[in-house]
N, C-alpha and C positions, 0 to 999 in steps of 0.2 A: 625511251632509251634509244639513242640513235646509235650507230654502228662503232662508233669507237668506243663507247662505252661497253657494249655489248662483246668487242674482242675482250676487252680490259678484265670485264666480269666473269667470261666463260676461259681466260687465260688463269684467272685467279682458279675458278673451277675445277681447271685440268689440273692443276700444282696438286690440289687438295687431294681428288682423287689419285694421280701418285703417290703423293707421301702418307695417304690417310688409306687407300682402297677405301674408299668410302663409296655411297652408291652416288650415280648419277643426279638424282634428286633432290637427295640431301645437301651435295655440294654445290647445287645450283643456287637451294637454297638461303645457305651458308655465306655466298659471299654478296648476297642484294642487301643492299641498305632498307633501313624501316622503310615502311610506304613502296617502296620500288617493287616491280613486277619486271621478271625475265623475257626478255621480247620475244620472238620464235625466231630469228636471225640468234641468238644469243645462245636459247636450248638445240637448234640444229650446231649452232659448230662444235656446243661441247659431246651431244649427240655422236655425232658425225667420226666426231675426231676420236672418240672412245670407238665407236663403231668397225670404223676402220684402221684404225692402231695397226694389223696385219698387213695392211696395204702402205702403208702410211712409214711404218719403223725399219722396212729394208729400203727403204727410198732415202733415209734420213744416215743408216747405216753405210749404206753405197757413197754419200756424199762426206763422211767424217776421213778426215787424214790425220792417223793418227791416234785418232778415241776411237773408245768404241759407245753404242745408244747408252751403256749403264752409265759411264764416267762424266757420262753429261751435267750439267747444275739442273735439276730439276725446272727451274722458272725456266732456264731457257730450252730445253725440252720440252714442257707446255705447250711455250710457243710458237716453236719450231713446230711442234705435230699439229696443231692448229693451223698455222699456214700452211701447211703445206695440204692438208683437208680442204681448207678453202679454197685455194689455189686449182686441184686437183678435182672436189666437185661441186663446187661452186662456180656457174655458167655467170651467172650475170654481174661478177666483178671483174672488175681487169686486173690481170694477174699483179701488173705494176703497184695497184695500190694495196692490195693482200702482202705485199714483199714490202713497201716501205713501211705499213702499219706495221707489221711483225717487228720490223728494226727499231722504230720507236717505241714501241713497248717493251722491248730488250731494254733499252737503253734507260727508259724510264725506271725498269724492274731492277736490272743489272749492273747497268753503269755502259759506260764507255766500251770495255771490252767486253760486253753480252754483246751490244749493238752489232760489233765489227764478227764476232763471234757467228752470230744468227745471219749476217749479211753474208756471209763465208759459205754457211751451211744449207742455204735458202738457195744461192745461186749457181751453187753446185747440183741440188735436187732440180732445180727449173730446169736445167738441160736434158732430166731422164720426162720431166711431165710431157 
C-alpha cells in the first residue's frame, strides 16, 4: 500500500469513526479491500490523528472563519485532522506534500469546493505549526 493509498484508506477510517464512534480497529478494518493489509504509515495516521484530536481540533478551530470544528462536513474534517497530524508529527514528510495530498483528497471526496475549502483551512493552521 503506498502512501496515497494509505491517506485515502485512514481518511475513510477517520469519517467512520466520527460518524460511527466506532473503535479504531474495526474502522481500519472496515475500509481495506479483500486481500489488502493496512500498512503502519496508514494505522499511525489514523492512530495518531485520533490520538491527538486534543492537540489537533483547537489548531483547526483557531484556523476556521466563520464555522465552527462541529459545522464542518465530516469528510473534510477527516481530512483536515489528518493533515494536519501529519503535518505536525510526522518528521519525515515535507509539509508541502501532506498539504497538497489533503487537497486532492478533498477534492476527490468533496468536490471543488472541499478542495478550496481544506486549502483555506490547512494554510491558515500551517502558520500556528
Amino acid at each position: 500500500m503506498n502512501r496515497r493509498v494509505a491517506r485515502l484508506r485512514a481518511a475513510q477510517a477517520l469519517y467512520q469513526i466520527d460518524l460511527t464512534e466506532t473503535d479504531i480497529n474495526s474502522a481500519i478494518e472496515s475500509v481495506l479491500d479483500e486481500g489488502e493489509t493496512a500498512s503502519d504509515f496508514m494505522t499511525n495516521l489514523v492512530r495518531g490523528t485520533v490520538e491527538q484530536k486534543h492537540v489537533i481540533d483547537p489548531l483547526i478551530s483557531a484556523s476556521l472563519q466563520g464555522w465552527t470544528i462541529d459545522r464542518m462536513g465530516l469528510v473534510d474534517r477527516a481530512i483536515v485532522r489528518m493533515s494536519l497530524y501529519e503535518m505536525k508529527f510526522i518528521e519525515d514528510i515535507p509539509v508541502n506534500v501532506t498539504f497538497n495530498e489533503g487537497i486532492e483528497l478533498a477534492k476527490a471526496f468533496g468536490g471543488e469546493e472541499s478542495g478550496k475549502f481544506v486549502n483555506g483551512v490547512l494554510s491558515k493552521a500551517m502558520e500556528e505549526i
